[in-house]
N, C-alpha and C positions, 0 to 999 in steps of 0.2 A: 311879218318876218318871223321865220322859223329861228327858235333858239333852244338849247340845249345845256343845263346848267346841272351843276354834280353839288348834290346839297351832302352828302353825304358817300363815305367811299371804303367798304373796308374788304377783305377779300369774299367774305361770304356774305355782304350785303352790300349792296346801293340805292341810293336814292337820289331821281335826276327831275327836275323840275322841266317840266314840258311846256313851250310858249307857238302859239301862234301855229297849234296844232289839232286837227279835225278831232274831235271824240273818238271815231271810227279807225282812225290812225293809229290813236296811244291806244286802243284798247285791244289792236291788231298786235301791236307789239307786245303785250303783256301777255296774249294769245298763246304767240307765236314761240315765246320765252316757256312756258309749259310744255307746249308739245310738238315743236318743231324744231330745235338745239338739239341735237342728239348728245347721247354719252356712250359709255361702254357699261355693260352690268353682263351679267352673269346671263345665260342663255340654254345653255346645254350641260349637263351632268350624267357622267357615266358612273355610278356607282359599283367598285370594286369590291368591296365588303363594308358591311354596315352592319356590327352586333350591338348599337345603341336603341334605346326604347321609342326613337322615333322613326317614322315610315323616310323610307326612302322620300317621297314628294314632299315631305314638309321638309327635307334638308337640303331638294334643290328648291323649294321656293325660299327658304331663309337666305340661302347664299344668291338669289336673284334679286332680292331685296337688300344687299350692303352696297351701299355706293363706292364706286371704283374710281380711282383719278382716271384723266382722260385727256390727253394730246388729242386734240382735232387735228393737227398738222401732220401727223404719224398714218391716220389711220384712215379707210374708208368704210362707208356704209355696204353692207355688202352686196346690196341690188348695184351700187357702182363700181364694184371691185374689179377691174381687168384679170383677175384670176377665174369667174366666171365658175368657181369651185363650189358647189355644196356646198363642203366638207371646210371651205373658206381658206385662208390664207395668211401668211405671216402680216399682210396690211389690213388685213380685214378679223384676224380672231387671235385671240391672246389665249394661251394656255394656262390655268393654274389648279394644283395640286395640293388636294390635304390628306396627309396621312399620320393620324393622331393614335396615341392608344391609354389609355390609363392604367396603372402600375397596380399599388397598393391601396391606392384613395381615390374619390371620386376629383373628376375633371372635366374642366369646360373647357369646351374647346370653342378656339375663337377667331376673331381676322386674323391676328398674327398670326395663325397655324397655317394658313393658305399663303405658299409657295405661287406667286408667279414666274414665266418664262423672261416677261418682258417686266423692268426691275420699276419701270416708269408708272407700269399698269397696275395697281394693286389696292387694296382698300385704304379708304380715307382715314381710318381710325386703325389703332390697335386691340381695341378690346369689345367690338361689337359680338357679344355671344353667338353662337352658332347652335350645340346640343353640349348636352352631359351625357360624361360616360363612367360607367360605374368600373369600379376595380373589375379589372380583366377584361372590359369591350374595347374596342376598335372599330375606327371609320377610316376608309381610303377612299379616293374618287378623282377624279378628273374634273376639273368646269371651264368650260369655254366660254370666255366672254367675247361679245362682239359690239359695235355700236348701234344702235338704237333709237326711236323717237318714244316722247310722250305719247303720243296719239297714238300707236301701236301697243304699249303697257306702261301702266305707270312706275315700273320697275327703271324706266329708263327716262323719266321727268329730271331734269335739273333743278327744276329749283322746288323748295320747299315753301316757298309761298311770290305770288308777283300779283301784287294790288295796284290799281289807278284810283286813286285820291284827287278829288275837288278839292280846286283849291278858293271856288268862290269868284273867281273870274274866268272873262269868256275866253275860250281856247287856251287854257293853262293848268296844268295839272302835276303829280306829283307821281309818278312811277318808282313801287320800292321793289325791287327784286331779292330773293336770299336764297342762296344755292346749298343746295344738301351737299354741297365738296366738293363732287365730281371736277367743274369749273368754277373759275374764278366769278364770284357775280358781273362785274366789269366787262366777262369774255361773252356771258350768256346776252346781256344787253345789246352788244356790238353783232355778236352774233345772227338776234333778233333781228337787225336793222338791216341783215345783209341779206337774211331771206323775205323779209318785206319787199326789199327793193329787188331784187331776183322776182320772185312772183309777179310783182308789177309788171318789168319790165316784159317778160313772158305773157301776161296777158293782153298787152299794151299791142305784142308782138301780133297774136290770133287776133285780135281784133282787127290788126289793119289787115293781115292777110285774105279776111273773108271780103 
């Protein structure tokens, strides 16, 4: 008998004790939790001016690397988006906007500086650095964020660690999930289980069709 028990539960981690379950199953799900839960991150950067000491590429990869909150229920992946748009769409791409400049004294410029459209979608922290800008530089830019898989860039993994744990007996283990923000760990688990069961059922499907 399959059983599912919550040993532990807090928003950015969990830990659920797995019963009466194939090895191949729970470690699908741990998989699956990596790099098939998408989020939202940063994807596209149009740089408007940029008189800081670093290259334009290292400030969009910085800003593709801070993790963004993320409604799944809001948004689509955009190979599914009925917009069929490039250029993407209010379901499928988030705008946000940094236009920083330093004064008299040197300044970091950080998450908080980046203005999103969408007040839901924005980074998980206030104070993850971005660059320094010395008295009189300035950076402005555009960044597009859209949703995304682990398996595509690890800029768009949810969680920042998912282990399956022995627990010493047969078919029973211990799955810890812990989410870098984006989602709730709780959401990325449930999530998991639902493109498990998706998958299956799709190849359950081609199989009988042949």
């Amino acid at each position: 008998m399959v059983s599912i028990d919550v040993v532990e539960s807090r928003p950015s981690q969990i830990r659920l004790r797995l019963k009466g379950v194939d090895r191949a199953y729970a470690n699908a799900i741990r998989r699956i939790a990596i790099s098939q839960v998408p989020t939202m991150a940063i994807d596209d950067v149009v740089i408007l001016e940029n008189s800081s000491v670093m290259f334009d590429e290292l400030v969009a990869h910085r800003l593709g690397l801070i993790p963004l909150k993320t409604d799944l229920n809001r948004f689509n992946l955009p190979e599914e988006c009925d917009c069929k748009n490039p250029l993407g769409c209010q379901k499928c791409r988030v705008l946000l906007v940094l236009d920083a400049e330093a004064s008299d004294k040197v300044r970091t410029v950080s998450s908080s500086d980046l203005v999103s459209e969408d007040p839901e979608t924005k980074p998980i922290a206030n104070n993850i650095p971005i660059v320094k800008l010395a008295p009189g530089q300035k950076i402005k830019l555009e960044a597009y964020a859209r949703l995304g898989k682990g398996s595509e860039h690890a800029k768009w993994q949810p969680t920042s660690a998912s282990v399956l744990i022995e627990t010493g007996k047969p078919e029973e283990f211990e799955l810890y999930i812990e989410s870098v923000g984006s989602l709730p760990a709780s959401e990325i688990f449930t999530r998991s289980i639902e493109k498990l069961q998706k998958s299956l059922t799709e190849f359950s499907t081609q199989i009988a069709a042949e």
